[in-house]
C-alpha positions as CSV (number, residue, x, y, z in Angstrom):
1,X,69.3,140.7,72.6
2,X,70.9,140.6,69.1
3,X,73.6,143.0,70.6
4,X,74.1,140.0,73.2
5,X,74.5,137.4,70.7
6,X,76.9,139.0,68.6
7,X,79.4,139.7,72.0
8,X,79.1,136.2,72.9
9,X,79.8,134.8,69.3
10,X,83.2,137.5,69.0
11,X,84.1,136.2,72.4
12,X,84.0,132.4,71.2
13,X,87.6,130.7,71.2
14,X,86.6,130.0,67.7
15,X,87.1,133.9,67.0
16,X,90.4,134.1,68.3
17,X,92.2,132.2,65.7
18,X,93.2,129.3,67.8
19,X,91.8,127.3,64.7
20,X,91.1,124.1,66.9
21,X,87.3,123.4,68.4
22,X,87.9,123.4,72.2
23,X,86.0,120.6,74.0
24,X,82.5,121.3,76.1
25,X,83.2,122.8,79.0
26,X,82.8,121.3,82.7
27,X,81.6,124.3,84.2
28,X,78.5,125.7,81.9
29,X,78.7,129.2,80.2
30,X,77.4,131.7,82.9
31,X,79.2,130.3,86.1
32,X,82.3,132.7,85.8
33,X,83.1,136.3,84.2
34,X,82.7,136.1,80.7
35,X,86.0,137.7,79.6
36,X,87.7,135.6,81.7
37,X,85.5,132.5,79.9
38,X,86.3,133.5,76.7
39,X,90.1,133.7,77.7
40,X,90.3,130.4,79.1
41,X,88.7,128.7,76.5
42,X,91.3,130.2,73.9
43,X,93.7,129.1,76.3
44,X,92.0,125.7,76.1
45,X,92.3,125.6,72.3
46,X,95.3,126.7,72.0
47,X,96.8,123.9,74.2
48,X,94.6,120.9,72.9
49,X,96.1,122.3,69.3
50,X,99.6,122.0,71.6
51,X,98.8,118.5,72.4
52,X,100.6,116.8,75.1
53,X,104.2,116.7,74.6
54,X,108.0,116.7,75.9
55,X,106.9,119.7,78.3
56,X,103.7,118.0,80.0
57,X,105.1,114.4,80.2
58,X,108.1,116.3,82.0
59,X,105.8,117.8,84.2
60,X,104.3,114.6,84.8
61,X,106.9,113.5,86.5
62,X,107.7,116.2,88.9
63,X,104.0,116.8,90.1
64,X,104.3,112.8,90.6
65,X,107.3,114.1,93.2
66,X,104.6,115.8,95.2
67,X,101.9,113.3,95.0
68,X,104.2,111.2,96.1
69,X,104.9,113.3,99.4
70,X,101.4,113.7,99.8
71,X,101.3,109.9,100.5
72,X,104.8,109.2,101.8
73,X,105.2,111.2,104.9
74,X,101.4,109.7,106.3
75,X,102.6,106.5,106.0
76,X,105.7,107.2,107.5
77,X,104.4,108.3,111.0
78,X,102.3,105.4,110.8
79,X,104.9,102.9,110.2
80,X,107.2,104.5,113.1
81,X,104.1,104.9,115.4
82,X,104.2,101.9,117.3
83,X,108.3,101.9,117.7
84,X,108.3,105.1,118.8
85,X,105.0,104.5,121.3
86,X,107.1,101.6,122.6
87,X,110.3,103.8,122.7
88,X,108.9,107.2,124.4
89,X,106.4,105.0,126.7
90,X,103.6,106.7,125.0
91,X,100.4,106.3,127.2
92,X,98.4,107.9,123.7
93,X,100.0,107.3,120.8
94,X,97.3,108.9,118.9
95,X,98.7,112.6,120.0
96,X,101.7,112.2,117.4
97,X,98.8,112.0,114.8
98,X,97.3,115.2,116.3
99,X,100.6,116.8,115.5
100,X,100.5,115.9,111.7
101,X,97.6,116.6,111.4
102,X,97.6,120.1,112.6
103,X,101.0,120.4,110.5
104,X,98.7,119.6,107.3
105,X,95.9,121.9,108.2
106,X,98.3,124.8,108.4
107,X,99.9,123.5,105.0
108,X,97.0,123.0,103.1
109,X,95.4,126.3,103.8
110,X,98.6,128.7,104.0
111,X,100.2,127.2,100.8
112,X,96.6,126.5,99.0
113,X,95.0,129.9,99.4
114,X,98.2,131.5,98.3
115,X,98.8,129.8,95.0
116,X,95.7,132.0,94.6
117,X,97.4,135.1,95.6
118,X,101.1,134.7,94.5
119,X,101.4,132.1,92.2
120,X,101.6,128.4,91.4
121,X,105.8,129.2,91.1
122,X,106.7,130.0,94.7
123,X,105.1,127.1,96.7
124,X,106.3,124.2,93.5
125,X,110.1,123.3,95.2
126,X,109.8,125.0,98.8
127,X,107.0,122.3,99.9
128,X,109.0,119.3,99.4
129,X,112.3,121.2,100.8
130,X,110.3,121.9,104.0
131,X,109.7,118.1,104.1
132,X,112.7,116.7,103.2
133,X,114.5,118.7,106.0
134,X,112.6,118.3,108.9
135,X,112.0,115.1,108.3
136,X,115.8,114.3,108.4
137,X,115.9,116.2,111.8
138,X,113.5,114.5,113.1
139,X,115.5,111.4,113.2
140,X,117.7,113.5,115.8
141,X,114.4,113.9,118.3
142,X,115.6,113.1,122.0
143,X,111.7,112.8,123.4
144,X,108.3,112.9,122.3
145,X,107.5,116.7,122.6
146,X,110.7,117.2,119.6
147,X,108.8,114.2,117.6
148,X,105.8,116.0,117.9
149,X,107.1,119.2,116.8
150,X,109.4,118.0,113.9
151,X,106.3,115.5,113.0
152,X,104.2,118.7,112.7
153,X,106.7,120.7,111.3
154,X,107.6,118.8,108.1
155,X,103.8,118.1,107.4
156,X,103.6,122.1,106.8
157,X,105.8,120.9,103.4
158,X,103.6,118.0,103.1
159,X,100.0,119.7,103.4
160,X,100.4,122.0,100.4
161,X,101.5,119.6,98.1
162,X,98.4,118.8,96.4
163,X,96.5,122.0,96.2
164,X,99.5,123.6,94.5
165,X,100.5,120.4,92.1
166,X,96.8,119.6,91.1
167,X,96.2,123.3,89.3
168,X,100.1,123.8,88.2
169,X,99.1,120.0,86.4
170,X,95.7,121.1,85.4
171,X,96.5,123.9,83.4
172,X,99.2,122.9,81.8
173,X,97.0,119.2,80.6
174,X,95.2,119.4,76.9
175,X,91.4,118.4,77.6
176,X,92.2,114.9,76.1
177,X,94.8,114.2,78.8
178,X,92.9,115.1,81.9
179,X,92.3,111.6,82.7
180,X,96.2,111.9,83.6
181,X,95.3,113.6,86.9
182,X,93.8,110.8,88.0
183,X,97.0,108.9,86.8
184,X,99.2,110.6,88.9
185,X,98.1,109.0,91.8
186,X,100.3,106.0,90.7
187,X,103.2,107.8,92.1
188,X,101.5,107.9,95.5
189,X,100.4,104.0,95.6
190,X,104.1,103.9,94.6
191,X,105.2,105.6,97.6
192,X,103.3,103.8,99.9
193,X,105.1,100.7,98.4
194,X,108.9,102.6,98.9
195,X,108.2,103.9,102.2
196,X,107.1,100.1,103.5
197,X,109.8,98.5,101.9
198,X,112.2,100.4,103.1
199,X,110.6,100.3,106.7
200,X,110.5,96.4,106.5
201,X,114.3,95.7,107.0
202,X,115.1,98.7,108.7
203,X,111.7,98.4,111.5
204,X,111.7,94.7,111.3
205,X,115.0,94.2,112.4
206,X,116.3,97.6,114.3
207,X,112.9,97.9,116.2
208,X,111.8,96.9,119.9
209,X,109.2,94.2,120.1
210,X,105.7,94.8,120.7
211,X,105.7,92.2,123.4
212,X,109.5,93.5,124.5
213,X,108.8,95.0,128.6
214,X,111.8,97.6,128.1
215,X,113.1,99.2,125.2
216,X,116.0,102.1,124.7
217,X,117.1,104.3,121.9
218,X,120.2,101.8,121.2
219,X,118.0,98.8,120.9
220,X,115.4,101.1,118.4
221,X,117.5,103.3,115.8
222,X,115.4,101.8,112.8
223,X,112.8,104.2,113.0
224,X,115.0,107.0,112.9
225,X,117.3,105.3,110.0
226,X,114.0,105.2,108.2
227,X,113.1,108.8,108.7
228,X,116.8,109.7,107.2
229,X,116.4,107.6,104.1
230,X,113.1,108.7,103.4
231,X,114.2,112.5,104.1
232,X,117.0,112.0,101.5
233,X,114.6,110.7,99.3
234,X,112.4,114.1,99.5
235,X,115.6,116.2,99.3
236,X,116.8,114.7,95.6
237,X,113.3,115.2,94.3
238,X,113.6,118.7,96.1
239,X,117.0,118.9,94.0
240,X,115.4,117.7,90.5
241,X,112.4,119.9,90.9
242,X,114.7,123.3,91.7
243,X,117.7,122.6,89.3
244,X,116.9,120.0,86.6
245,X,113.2,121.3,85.5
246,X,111.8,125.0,84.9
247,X,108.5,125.4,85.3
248,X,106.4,128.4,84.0
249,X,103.7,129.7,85.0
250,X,100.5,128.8,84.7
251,X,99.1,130.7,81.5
252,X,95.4,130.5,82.8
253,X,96.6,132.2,86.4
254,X,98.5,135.2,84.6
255,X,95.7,135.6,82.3
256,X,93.6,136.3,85.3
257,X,96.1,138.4,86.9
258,X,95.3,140.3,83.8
259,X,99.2,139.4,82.4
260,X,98.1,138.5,78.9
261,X,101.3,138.9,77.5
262,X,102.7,136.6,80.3
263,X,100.2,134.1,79.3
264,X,100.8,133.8,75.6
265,X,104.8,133.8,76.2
266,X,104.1,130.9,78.1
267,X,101.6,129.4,75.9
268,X,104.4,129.6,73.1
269,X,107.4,128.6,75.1
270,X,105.5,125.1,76.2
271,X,105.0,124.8,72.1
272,X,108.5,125.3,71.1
273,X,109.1,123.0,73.9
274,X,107.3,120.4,72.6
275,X,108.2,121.6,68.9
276,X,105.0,121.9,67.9
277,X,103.7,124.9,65.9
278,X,101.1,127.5,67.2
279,X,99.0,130.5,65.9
280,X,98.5,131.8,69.0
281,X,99.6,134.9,70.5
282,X,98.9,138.0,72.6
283,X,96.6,139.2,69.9
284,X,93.9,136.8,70.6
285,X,93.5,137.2,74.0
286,X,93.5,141.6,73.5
287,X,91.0,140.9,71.0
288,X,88.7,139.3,73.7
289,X,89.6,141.9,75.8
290,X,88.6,144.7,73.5
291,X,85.4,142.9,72.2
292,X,84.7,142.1,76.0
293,X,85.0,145.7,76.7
294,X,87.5,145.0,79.7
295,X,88.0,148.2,82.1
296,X,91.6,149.6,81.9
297,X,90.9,152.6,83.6
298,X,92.8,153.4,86.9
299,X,90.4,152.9,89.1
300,X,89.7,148.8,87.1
301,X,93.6,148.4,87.9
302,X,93.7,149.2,91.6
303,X,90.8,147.0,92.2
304,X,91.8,144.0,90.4
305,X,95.6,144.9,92.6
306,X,93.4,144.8,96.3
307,X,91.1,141.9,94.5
308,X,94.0,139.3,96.0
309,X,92.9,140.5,99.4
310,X,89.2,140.0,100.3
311,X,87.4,136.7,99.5
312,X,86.5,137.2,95.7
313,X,87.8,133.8,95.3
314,X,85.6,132.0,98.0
315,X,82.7,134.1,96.7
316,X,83.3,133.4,93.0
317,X,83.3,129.3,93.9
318,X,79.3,130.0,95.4
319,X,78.2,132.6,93.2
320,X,75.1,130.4,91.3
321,X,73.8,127.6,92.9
322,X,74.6,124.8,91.0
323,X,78.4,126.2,92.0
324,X,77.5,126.7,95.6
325,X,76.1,123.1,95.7
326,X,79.3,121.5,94.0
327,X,82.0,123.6,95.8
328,X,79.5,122.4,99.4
329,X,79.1,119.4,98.3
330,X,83.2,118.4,97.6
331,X,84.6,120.3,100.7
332,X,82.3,117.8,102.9
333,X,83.3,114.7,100.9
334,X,87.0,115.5,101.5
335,X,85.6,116.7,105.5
336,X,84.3,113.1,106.0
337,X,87.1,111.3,104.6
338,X,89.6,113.4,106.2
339,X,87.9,112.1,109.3
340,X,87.5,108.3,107.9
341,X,90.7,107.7,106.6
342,X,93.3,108.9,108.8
343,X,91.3,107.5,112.0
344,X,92.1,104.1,110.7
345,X,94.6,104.2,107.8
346,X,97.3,106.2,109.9
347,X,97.1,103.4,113.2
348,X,96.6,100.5,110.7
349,X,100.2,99.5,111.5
350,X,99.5,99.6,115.0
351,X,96.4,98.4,114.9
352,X,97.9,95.3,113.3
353,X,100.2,95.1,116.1
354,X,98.2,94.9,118.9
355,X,95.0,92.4,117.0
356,X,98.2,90.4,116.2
357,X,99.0,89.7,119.4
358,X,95.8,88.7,119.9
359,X,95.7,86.3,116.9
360,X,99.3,84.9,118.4
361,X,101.3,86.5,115.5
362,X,102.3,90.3,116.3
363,X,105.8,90.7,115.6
364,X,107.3,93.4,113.9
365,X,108.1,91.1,110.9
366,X,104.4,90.3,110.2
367,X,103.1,93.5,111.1
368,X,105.4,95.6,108.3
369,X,105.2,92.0,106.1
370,X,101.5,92.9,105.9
371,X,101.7,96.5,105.4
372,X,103.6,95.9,102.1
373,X,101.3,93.8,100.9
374,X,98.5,96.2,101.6
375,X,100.7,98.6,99.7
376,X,101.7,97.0,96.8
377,X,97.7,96.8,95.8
378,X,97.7,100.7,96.0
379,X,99.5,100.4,92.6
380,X,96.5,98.8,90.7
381,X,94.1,100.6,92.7
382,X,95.6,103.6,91.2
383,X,95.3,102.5,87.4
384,X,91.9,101.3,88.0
385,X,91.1,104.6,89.1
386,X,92.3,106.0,85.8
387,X,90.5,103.6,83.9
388,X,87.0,103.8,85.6
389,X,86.8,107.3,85.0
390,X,87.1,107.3,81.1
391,X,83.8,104.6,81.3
392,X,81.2,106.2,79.7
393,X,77.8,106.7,81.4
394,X,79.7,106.3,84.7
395,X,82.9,108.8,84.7
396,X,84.4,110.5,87.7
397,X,81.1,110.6,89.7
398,X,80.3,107.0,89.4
399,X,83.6,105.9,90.0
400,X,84.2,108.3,93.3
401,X,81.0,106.7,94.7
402,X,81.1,102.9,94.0
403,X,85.0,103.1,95.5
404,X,84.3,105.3,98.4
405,X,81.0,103.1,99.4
406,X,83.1,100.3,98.8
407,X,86.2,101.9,100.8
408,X,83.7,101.8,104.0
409,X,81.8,98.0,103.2
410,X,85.1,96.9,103.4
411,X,86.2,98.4,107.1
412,X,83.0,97.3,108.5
413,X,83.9,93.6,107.2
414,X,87.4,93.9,108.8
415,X,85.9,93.5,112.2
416,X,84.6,90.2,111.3
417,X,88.3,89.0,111.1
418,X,89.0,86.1,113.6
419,X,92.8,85.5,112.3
420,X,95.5,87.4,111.1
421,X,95.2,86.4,107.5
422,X,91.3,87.7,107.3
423,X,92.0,90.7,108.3
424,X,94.9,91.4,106.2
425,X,92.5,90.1,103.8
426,X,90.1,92.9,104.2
427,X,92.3,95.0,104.5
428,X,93.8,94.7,101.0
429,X,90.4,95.3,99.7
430,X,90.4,98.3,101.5
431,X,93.8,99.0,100.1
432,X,92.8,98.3,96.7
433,X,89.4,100.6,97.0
434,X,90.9,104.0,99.2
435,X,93.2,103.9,96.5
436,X,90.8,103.9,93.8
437,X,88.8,106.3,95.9
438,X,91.9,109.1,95.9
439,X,93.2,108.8,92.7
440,X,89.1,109.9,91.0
441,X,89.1,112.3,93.7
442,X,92.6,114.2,93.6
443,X,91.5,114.7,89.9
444,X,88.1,115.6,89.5
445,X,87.9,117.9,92.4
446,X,90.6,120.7,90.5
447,X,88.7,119.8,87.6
448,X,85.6,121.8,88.7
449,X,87.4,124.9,89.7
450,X,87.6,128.0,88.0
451,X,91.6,128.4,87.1
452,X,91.6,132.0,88.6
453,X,89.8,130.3,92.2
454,X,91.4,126.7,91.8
455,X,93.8,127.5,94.5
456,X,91.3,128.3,96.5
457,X,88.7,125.9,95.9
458,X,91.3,123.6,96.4
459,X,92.6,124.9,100.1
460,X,88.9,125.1,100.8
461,X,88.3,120.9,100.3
462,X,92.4,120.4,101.7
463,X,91.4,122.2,104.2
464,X,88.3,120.4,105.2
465,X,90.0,117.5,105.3
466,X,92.4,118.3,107.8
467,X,90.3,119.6,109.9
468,X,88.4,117.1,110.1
469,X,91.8,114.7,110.2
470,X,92.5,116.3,113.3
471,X,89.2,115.2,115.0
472,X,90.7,111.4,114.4
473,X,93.3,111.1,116.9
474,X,90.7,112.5,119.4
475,X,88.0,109.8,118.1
476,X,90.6,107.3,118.6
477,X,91.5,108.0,122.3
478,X,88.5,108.0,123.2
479,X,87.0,105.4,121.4
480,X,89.8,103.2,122.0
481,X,92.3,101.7,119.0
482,X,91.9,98.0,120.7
483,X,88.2,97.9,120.1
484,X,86.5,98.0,116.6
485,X,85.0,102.1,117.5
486,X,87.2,103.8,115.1
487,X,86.7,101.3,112.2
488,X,83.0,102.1,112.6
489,X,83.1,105.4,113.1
490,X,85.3,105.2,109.9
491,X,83.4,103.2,107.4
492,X,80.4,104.7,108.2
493,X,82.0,108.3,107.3
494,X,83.2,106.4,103.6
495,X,79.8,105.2,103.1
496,X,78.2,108.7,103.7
497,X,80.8,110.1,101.4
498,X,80.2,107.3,98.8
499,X,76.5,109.0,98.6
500,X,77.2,112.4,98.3
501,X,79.4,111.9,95.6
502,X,76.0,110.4,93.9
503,X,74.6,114.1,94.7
504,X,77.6,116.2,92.8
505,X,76.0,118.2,90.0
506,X,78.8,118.3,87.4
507,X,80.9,115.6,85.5
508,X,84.0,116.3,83.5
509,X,84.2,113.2,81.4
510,X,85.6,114.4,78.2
511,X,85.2,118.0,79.2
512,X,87.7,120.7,79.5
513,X,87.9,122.6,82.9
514,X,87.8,126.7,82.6
């Protein structure tokens, strides 16, 4: 026992002459491999003692380039939906969401569960290039089987945005700054607002009415001008991220790659970087290695070389209970919402349309009028997110379960509208609260990972969520966009996700993630 105590104190970050006091923890001692604990938490230290500088707020802005994306090309399809329904003579205009959504699955999973496997590096510029260029050619689509697959295509880029930005961010954030995750998702309110007001001229004016019998190609280019701005748009932050801004990578993934040296080059390139000194060096992290008693031998090597290819990392995110309920617990919350937000968010233009023709006021003015409005109040949603969770005795749980309740109240109340102006105002508190909801979410659920399974946990919730966004467009069919079925079906899945968030067992308030 004594024996035990004395390895655990010379594996302490304070041991390794970091000479800053690290933060508590969000995960509790025990949860992961003790050298790799003791590792990160130097890494931690050494960081913090970094502070955020030149390097990080840099960063900032790049990783906003993909949460951005993440936003952009959804809202795209579902501001080209019903011109291209009215164009192609879609009988089911929900199957163009089925594409998308299929593109995202295979996104989320291929590039989240391989930032895990190869690298954070790799996946950073190639996601948004995939996006930016098939989302350009897309605009060439003669018929609604090319839309479909150019639709699906480009979401590939767009589904592996998040898993990869959120742990490249993540690792590279001092403790005090985590609240900056949450942050980001300014840049995908932001977005939102770009990608409707540049849809508002271009849709509004170049665009087919809803109540139009006929309509041809000539008399709709807007929707296919839109999708070649927008595509341009993705390609210069494509260009920015590959040639104006070197990214390293992340310390905490080489370290469990077991490339220490790696690690603590990196550790001191983002210091002289931000021209801030640091005591930290390879030494530290062989001297947890040595007091850890970490296997070298040949036969420790060839299994942590085959490790990448069995499910360590899906075990490791279950491997106590109170880790098996957390992991369960998130990949459902983003399963429900996956379901709840695409079934109504992604045909909100369209489900504007046709209510507004029943209201007496469905043009394609009013209907993209409305959907800028709706956007704009992403942008505050997206601070208050960022503020909410800094709140003490309520933190990222209290403020993913109050939004994402409130995210549902406020879809059931949108069937009460009787005009057009009720339900747009319903709908900007639903604006104002989804946006809330993502922003808490997209940061506390890498927060909770492990670094060396955080690509993996987060493929696992991406993953959940669009598979479950796949079930939407089906929902929809069949329960019918011009009835109030999906907006049920949808608030009730918020609500449900509202309380499990109640149920998740840790909170990283103030805490730095392992």
């Amino acid at each position: 026992m004594a024996k035990q105590e004395q390895d655990d104190a010379s594996l302490s970050p304070e041991n390794s002459s970091v000479g800053v006091v690290e933060p508590p923890s969000v995960l509790p001692t025990g949860v992961v491999d003790p050298v790799y604990e003791a590792k990160a938490r130097a890494l931690n230290s050494a960081i913090q003692k970094i502070g955020m500088g030149w390097y990080q707020w840099q960063l900032f802005v790049v990783i906003g380039f993909g949460w951005a994306q993440d936003n952009l090309w959804p809202i795209v399809l579902s501001l080209i939906l019903p011109t291209v329904a009215k164009e192609f003579n879609i009988s089911n205009p929900p199957l163009l969401s089925l594409s998308q959504n299929i593109g995202l699955l295979v996104g989320a999973a291929f590039w989240g569960f391989g930032t895990d496997l190869f690298g954070r590096k790799p996946a950073f510029s190639i996601t948004i290039g995939i996006t930016a260029g098939f989302g350009m050619i897309a605009a060439s689509a003669p018929n609604f089987v090319a839309i479909s697959v150019f639709v699906a295509l480009w979401s590939v880029g767009v589904g592996g945005n998040l898993p990869v930005d959120s742990a490249i961010f993540l690792e590279f954030l001092p403790a005090s700054h985590q609240y900056l995750l949450t942050v980001l998702s300014i840049f995908w309110a932001l977005a939102q607002v770009m990608a409707t007001l540049i849809a508002w001229p271009l849709l509004s004016n170049l665009s087919c009415q809803e109540t139009a019998k006929t309509c041809t190609g000539k008399e709709n280019m807007g929707w296919r001008y839109f999708l070649i701005t927008i595509g341009g748009i993705s390609l210069i932050m494509f260009l920015i991220r590959f040639l104006a801004f070197t990214l390293f990578e992340s310390p905490k993934y080489l370290m469990g790659r077991g490339r220490d040296e790696q690690a603590a080059s990196v550790v001191e390139e983002v210091a002289r970087r931000n021209k801030k000194p640091t005591s930290f060096s390879l030494r530290n992290l062989e001297a947890i290695s040595q007091n850890g008693q970490q296997a070298t031998d040949a036969t420790a090597i060839l299994k942590r070389r085959l490790q990448k290819f069995n499910l360590s990392h899906v075990r490791s995110l279950f491997s106590t209970p109170k880790m098996a309920l957390s992991t369960t617990l998130i990949i459902l919350i983003w399963g429900f919402i996956g379901l709840g937000f695409p079934l109504y968010n992604a045909f909100l233009p369209y489900i504007q349309a046709k209510r507004g023709v029943d209201f007496g006021d469905g043009s394609t003015y009013i209907t993209y009028r409305n959907s800028l409005i709706i956007a704009t109040l992403g942008v505050p949603g997206a601070i208050l997110g960022g503020l909410l969770v800094e709140v003490a005795q309520f933190g990222r749980k209290g403020a993913l379960a109050v939004s994402t309740a409130l995210t549902g109240v406020f879809l059931f109340c949108s069937t009460t509208a009787k005009t057009s102006n009720s339900l747009l105002g319903w709908n900007c508190a639903y604006g104002l609260m989804s946006n809330v909801m993502y922003a808490v979410l997209y940061g506390y659920t890498p927060e909770v990972f492990p670094t060396k399974d955080r690509g993996t946990g987060n493929a696992l919730a991406a993953t959940a969520n669009r598979i479950f966004g796949i079930m939407a467009p089906i929902v929809a069919t069949y329960g019918d966009l011009e009835t109030a079925v999906p907006v049920y079906v949808s608030g009730a899945l918020f609500i449900a996700a509202g309380i499990l968030a109640t149920l998740l067992p840790f909170e990283p308030q103030g805490k730095a993630s392992l």
